[in-house]
PLY file of the C-alpha trace (Angstrom):
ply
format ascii 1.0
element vertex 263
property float x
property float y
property float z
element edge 262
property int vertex1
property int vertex2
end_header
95.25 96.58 78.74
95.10 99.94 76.58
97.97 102.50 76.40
96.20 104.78 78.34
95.57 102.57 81.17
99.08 101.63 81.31
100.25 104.67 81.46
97.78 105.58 83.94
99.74 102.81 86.42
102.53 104.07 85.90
101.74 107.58 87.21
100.39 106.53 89.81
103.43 104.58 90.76
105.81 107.57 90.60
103.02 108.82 92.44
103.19 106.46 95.26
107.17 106.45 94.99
106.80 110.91 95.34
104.77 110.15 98.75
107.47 107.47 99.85
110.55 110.21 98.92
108.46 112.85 100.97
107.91 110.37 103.92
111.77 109.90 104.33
112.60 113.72 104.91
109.64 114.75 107.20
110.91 115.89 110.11
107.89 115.20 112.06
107.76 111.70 111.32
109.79 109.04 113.50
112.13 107.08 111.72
110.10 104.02 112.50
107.37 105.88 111.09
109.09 107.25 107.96
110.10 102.92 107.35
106.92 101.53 107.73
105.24 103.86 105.02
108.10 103.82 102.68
108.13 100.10 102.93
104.12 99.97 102.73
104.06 101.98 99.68
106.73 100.38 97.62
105.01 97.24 98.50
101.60 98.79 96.60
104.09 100.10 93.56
105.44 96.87 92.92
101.96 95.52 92.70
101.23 98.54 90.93
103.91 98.18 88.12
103.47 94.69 88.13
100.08 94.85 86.88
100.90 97.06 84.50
104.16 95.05 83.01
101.41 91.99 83.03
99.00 94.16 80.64
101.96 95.45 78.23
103.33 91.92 77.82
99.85 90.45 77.09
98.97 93.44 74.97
102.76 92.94 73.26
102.86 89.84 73.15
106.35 89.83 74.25
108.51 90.66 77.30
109.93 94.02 78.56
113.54 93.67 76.64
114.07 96.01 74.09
113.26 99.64 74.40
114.59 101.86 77.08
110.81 101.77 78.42
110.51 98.31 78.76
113.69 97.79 80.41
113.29 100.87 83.09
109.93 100.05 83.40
110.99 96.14 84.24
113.72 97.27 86.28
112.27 99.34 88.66
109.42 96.52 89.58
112.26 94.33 89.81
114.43 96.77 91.75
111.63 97.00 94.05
110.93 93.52 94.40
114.35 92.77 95.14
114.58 95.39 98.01
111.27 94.44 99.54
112.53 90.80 99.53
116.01 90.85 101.24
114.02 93.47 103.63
112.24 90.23 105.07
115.72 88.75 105.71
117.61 92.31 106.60
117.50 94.71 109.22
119.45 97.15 107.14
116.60 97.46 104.55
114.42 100.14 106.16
117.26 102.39 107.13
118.14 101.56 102.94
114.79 103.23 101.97
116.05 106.47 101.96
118.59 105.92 99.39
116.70 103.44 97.43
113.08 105.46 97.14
114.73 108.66 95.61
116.81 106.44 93.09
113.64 104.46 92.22
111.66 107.97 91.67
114.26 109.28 89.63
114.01 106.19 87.57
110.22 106.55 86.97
110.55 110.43 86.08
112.93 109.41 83.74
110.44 106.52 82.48
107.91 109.30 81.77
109.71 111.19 79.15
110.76 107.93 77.30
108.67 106.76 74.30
106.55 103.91 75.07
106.08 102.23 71.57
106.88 98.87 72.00
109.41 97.12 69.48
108.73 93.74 68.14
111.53 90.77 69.49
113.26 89.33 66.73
112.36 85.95 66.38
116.39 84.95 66.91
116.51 86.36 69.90
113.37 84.65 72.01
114.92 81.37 73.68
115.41 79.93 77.07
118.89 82.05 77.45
117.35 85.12 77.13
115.39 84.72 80.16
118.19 83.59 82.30
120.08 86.31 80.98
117.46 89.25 81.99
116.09 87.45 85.38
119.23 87.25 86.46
120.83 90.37 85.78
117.47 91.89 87.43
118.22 90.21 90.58
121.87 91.05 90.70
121.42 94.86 90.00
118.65 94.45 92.93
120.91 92.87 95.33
124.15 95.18 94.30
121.38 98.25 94.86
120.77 96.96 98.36
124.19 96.58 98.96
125.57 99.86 97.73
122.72 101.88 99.77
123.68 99.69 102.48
127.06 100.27 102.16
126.68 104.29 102.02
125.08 104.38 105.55
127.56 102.75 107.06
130.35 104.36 105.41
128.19 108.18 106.68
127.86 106.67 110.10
129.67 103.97 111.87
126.85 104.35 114.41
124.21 104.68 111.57
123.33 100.90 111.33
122.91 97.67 113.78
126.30 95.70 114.85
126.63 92.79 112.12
125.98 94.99 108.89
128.93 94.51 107.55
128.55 90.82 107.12
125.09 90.85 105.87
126.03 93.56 103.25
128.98 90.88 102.10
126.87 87.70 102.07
124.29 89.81 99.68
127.57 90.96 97.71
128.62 87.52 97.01
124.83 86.31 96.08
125.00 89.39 93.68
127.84 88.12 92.37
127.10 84.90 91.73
123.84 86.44 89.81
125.83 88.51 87.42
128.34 85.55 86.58
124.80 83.37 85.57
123.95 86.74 83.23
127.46 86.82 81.93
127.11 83.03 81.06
123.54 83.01 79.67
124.44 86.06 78.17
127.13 84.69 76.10
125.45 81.64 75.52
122.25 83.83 74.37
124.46 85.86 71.91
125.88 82.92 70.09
121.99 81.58 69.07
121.39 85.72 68.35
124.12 86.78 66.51
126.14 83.77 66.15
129.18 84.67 68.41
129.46 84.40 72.03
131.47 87.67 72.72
132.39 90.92 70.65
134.38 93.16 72.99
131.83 95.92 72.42
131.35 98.63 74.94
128.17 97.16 76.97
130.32 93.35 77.36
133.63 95.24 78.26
131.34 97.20 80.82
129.93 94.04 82.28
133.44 92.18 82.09
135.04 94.95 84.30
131.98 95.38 86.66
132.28 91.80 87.42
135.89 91.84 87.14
135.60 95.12 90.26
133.27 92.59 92.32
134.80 89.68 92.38
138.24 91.71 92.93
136.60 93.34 95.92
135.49 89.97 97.31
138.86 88.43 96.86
140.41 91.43 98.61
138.55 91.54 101.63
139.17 87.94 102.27
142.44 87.73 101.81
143.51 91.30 103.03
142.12 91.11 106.40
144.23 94.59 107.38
141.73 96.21 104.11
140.30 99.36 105.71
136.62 98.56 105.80
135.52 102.12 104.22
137.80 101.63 101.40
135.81 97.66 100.81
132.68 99.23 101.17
133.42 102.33 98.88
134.14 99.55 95.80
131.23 98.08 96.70
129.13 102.00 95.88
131.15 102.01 93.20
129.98 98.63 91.78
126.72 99.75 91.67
127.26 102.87 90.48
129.74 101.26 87.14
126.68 98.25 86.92
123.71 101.30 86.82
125.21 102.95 84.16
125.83 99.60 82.21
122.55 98.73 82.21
121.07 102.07 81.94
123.38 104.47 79.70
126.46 102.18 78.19
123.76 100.80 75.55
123.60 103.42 73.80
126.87 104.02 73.45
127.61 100.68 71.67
128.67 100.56 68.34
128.22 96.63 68.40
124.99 94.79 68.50
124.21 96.11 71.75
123.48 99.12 70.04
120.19 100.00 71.77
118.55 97.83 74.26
118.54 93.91 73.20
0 1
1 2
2 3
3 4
4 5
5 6
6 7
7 8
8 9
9 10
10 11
11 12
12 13
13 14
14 15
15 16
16 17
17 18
18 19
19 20
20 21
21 22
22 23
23 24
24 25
25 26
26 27
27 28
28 29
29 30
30 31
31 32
32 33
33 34
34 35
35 36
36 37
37 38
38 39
39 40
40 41
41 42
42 43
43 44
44 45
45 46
46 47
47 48
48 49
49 50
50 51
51 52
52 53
53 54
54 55
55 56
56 57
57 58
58 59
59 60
60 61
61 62
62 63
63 64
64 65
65 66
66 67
67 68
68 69
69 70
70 71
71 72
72 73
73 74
74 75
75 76
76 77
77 78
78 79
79 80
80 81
81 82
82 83
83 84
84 85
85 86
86 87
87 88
88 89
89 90
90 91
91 92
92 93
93 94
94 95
95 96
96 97
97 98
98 99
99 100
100 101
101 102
102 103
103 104
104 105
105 106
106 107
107 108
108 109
109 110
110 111
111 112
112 113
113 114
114 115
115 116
116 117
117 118
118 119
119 120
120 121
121 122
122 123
123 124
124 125
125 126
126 127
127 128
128 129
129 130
130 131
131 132
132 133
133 134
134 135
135 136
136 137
137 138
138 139
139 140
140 141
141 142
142 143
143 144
144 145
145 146
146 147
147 148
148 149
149 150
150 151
151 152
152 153
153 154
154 155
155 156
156 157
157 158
158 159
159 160
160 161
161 162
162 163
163 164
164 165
165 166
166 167
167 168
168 169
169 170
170 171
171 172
172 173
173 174
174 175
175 176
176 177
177 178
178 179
179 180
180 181
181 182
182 183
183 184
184 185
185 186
186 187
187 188
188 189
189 190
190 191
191 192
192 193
193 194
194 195
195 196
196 197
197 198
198 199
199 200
200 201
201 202
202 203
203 204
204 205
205 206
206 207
207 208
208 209
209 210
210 211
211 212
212 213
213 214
214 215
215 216
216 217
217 218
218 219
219 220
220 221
221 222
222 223
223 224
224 225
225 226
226 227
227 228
228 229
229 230
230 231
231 232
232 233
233 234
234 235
235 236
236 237
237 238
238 239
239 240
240 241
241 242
242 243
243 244
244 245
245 246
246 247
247 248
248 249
249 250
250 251
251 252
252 253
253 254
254 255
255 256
256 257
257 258
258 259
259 260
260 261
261 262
């Protein structure tokens, strides 16, 4: 796939995500309505991206890990991906699109002003750990993104979302949490064949440390502190998301470690 064609895909993706942002504030439309085309057309811009990721990689001969365009452009698919998939097993997920959609458009405007010249992988860092590491920090941002949108409605509205939420929002919590402790293993684990150490207390690792450090905190307080109020459980849970989105998307660059960059 050429350049052009790629980047082609990608407009019309941010496109398609435009129309699904426009969907959720039109009056006119019914909320049913406004669900089924949001969901509809971030079905079509995961198939969209994904088609485009596919021609990159094969055209790169490498995965989307190092620049700040491979890695938004990966982690919107896979933010999207995510979403659409606990949707199948969630009734919160299409009252979630309208917190989700604008996040993910913001995301792809941001993808257009980033360079797309692609960065060759250092021959060190291609192994089995590396995968594990970026798969399954991809499907715990996913799942904390569902969470914290899911977690926002019902915090607006205690009427705002079907009776059982809350539990559903916790189960995905603790799956989410189990993803990012796999990415903190691998990730160490990945490091030591990389750079030959498994931890360097730069900024990105203390980041990660403390965002898994806040979720696992948050789980262990809502089951053992039954009297918790509920909004302030839910409110760490926005603010998971919100301390993991900026480690994966702005911390990097502030690293004066290896992590300098995206790796």
């Amino acid at each position: 796939m050429s350049p052009l064609l790629e980047s082609y895909l990608v407009s019309v993706a941010a496109a398609l995500l435009a129309g699904a942002t426009l969907a959720q504030i039109l009056p006119r439309l019914s909320g049913k309505v406004r669900e089924r085309i949001g969901m509809r057309l971030l079905t079509i811009v995961v198939v969209v991206l994904g088609v485009a990721i596919a021609g990159r990689w094969i055209r790169e001969a490498q995965g989307p890990f190092l620049t700040m365009y491979d890695v938004l452009l990966s982690n919107i698919f896979s933010l999207a991906f995510v979403f659409l998939v606990v949707s199948r097993t969630s009734e919160i997920a299409p009252a979630a699109l309208r917190l989700v959609i604008p996040l993910l458009l913001i995301m792809s405007i941001w993808l257009s002003f980033v360079p797309s010249a692609a960065v060759p992988l250092p021959a060190t860092f291609d192994n089995a750990w590396l995968w594990v590491h970026v798969l399954s920090g991809k499907v715990f941002l996913g799942l904390c993104m569902f969470c914290a949108a899911a977690a926002v409605l019902r915090l607006a509205s205690s009427n705002g979302l079907p009776a059982g939420n809350d539990s559903t929002i916790w189960s995905m919590y603790f799956i989410a949490f189990v993803f990012h402790s796999v990415m903190l293993v691998a990730g160490s684990a990945w490091a030591h064949t990389a750079w030959g150490r498994y931890w360097s207390w730069d900024t990105l690792e203390i980041s990660t440390l403390v965002t898994w450090l806040l979720i696992g905190g948050t789980l262990h307080a809502r089951l053992t502190f039954k009297s918790m109020p509920a909004r302030m459980t839910l409110s760490l849970v926005v603010v998971s998301f919100v301390l993991a989105f900026l480690t994966f998307f702005g911390l990097p660059f502030l690293s004066i470690g290896p992590h300098k960059g995206f790796v």
